[in-house]
C-alpha positions in Angstrom: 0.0 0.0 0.0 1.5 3.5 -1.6 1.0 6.0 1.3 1.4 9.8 1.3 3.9 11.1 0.1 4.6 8.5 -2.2 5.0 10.3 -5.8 3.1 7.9 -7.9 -0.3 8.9 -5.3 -0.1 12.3 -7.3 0.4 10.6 -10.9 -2.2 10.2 -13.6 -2.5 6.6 -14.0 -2.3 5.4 -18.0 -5.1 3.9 -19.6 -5.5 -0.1 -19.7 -5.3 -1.3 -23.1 -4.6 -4.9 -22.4 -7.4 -7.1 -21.0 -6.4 -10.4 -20.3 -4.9 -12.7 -17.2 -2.5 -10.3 -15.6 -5.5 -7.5 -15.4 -8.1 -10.0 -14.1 -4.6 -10.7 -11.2 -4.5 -7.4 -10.4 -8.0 -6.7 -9.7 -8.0 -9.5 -7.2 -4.7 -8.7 -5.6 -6.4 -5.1 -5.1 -9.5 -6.3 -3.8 -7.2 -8.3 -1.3 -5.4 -5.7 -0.2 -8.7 -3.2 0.4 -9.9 -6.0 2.0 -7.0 -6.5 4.3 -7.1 -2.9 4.9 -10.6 -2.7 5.3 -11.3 0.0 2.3 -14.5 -0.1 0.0 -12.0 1.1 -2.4 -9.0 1.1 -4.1 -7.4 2.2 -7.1 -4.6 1.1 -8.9 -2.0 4.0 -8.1 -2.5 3.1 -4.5 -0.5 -0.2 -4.5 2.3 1.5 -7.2 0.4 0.2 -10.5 -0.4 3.5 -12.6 -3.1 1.8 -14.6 -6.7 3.3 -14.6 -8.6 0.6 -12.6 -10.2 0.6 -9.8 -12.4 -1.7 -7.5 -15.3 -1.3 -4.9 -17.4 -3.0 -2.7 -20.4 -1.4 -1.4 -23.5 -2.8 -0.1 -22.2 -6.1 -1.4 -22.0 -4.7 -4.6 -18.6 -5.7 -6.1 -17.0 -3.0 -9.1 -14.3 -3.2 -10.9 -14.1 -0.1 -13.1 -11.1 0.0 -15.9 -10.5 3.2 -17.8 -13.6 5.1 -15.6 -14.6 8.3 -16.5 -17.2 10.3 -14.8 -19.5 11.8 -17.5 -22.2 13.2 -15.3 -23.0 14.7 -12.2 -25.5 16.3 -10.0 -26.0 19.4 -9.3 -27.2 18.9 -5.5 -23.9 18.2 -3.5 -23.0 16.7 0.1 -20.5 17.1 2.6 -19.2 14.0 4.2 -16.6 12.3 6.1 -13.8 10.2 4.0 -11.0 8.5 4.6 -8.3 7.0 2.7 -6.1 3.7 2.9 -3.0 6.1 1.6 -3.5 8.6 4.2 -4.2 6.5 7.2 -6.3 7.6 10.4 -6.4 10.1 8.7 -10.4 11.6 8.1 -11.7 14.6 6.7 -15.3 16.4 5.1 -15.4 16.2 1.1 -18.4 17.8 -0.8 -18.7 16.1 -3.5 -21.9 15.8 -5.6 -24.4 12.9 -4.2 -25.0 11.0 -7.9 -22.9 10.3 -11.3 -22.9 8.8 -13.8 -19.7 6.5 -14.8 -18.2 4.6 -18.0 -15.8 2.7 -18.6 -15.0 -1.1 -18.9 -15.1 -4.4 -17.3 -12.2 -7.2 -17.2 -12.9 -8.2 -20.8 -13.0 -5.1 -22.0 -16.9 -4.3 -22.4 -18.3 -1.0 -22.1 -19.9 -0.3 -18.4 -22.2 2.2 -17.5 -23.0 3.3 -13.5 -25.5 5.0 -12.2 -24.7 5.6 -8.9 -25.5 7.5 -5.8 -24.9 7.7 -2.0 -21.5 5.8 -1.1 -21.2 4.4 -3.8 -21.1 7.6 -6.2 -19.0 8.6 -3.6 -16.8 5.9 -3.4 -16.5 6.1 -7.6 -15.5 9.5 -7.2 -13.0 8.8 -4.7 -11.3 6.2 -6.6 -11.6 8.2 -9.9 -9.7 10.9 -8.3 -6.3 8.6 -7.2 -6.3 7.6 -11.2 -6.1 11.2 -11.8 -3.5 12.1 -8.9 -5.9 13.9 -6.7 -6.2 13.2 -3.0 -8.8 14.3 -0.5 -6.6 16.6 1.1 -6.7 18.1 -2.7 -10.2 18.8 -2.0 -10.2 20.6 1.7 -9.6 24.0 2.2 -5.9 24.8 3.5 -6.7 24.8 6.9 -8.1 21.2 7.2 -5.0 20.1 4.9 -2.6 21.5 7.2 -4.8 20.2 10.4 -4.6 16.4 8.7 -1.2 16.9 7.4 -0.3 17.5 11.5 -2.4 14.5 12.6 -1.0 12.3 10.1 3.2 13.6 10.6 1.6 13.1 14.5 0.3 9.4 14.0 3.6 8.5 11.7 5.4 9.9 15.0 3.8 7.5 17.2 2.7 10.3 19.6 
């Protein structure tokens, strides 16, 4: 697990264009290692692969999203606590808005299309973001950055 600071966290991940074995292996390694981690989510970047891919498990539904790309999304928005398994203990508020709508592909290479909302739009969004090098921190004003930053430089202290 790529935590922060780690350059490839703030790298845009390249696009898949090979679907076969080794893609289908990472998508289950990466669901192990959220798992292990206890994440809904986890994109590719986060474990040092910079391949847009991503995978999610919420409410039992199970995603794994290649090449996503969010091509819609609502105008009503919500604040709400996230975390992030490359920031550890690490929580802060994120308005993001509460539905989308998301493309991309599947293991085989077949178009997908979500409709989501809730967590799991949020969750999509989320994981969207790593592929394109943005963190939640990226998303708070300055003074909850710096607050977390302290927390986190204060948790990796041991204090």
């Amino acid at each position: 697990m790529r935590t922060f600071g780690d350059p490839v966290l703030k790298s845009r991940a390249a696009p898949v264009e090979g679907f076969d074995g080794s893609l289908a292996l990472l998508a289950e390694q990466m669901f192990e290692t959220m798992h292990e981690h206890e994440g809904v989510g986890l994109a590719a970047n986060q474990v040092g692969r910079l391949k847009r891919i991503f995978v999610a498990e919420v409410d039992d539904r199970r995603l794994v999203v290649v090449n996503p790309v969010i091509e819609e999304v609502s105008e009503e928005t919500a604040t709400a606590e996230e975390g992030c398994l490359s920031i550890p203990g690490v929580r802060v508020e994120v308005e993001r808005p509460v539905a989308v709508v998301l493309t991309g592909q599947d293991l085989d290479g077949a178009p997908l299309r979500i409709e989501a909302e809730g967590l799991l739009a949020r969750v999509v969004q989320h994981e969207t973001d790593h592929l394109n090098g943005i963190l939640i921190l990226d998303r708070v004003d300055r003074e909850t950055r710096r607050a977390a930053l302290r927390q986190l430089r204060e948790r990796m202290l041991g204090r």
